[in-house]
C-alpha positions in Angstrom: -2.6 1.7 -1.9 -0.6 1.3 -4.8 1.9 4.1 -4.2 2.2 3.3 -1.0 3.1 -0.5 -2.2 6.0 1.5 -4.2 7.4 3.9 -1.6 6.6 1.5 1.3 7.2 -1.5 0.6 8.8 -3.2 3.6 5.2 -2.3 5.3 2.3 -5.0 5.5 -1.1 -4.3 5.4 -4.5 -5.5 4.9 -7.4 -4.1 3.1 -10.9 -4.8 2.7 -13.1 -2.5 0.4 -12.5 0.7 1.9 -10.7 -0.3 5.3 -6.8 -0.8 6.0 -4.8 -1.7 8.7 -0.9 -0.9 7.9 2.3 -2.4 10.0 4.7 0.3 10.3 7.7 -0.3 12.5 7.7 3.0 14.2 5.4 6.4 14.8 7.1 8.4 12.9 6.6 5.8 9.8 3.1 5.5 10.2 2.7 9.4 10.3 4.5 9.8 7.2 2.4 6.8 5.5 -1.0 8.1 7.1 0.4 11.7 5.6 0.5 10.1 2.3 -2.5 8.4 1.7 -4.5 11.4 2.8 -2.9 13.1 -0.1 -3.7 10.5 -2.5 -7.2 10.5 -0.6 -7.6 13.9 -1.2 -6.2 13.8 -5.1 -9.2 11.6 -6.2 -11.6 14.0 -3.8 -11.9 11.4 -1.1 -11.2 11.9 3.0 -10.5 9.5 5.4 -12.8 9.3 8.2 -11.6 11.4 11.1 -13.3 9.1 14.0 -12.1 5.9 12.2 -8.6 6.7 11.0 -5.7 6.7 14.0 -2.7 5.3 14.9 -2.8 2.5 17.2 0.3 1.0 19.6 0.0 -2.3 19.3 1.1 -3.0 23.1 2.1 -6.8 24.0 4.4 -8.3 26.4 7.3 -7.4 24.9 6.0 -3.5 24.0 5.8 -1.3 26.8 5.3 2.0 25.9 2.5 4.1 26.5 0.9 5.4 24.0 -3.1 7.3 23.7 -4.7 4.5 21.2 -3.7 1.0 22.2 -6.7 -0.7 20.4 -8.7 -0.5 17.3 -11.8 -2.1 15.5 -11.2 -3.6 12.1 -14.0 -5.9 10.5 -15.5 -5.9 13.5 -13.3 -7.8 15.4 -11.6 -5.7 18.0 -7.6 -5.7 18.6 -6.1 -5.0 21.7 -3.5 -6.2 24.3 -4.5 -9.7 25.4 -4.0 -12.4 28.0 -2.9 -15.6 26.3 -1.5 -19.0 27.3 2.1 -19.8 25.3 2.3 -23.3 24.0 4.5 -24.0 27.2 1.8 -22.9 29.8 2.8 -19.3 30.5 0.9 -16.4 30.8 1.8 -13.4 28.6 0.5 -10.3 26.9 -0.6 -10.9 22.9 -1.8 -8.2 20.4 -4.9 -10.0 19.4 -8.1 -9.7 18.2 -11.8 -10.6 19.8 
């Protein structure tokens, strides 16, 4: 993740041993960044796991597009679109994990 610290570095991200989860602001960005670390992947002979590696929408009250992956499993906690109560009392839509 180091050259994606360099040429991204306005993007957040976690990692844990061999998992990531990276913030990118729009589709296209996370394309370009997924396009890059498969290269650098692929330079030390490595692949990243076709069933486990997507781009997710993380979808929330204030997100309303629709998009094919609105969820995904990290650490085994799973992050989706959730129900929550705001500190006033209101319902709303959070992008949370379970």
């Amino acid at each position: 993740m180091h050259g994606c610290k360099k040429n991204h570095p306005h993007v957040p991200f976690e990692r844990y041993t061999d998992d990531i989860v990276c913030h990118c602001r729009s589709e296209a960005e996370a394309k370009a960044l997924l396009k890059q670390i498969r290269r650098r992947l692929k330079a030390h002979g490595l692949i990243a796991h076709p069933d486990k590696t997507k781009i997710a929408y993380c979808k929330d009250g204030t997100r309303k597009g629709s998009y094919p992956n609105v969820s995904f499993e990290y650490l085994g906690s799973s992050f989706r679109s959730r129900r929550v109560k705001t500190a006033s009392g209101k319902m709303t839509a959070r992008f949370a994990p379970a």
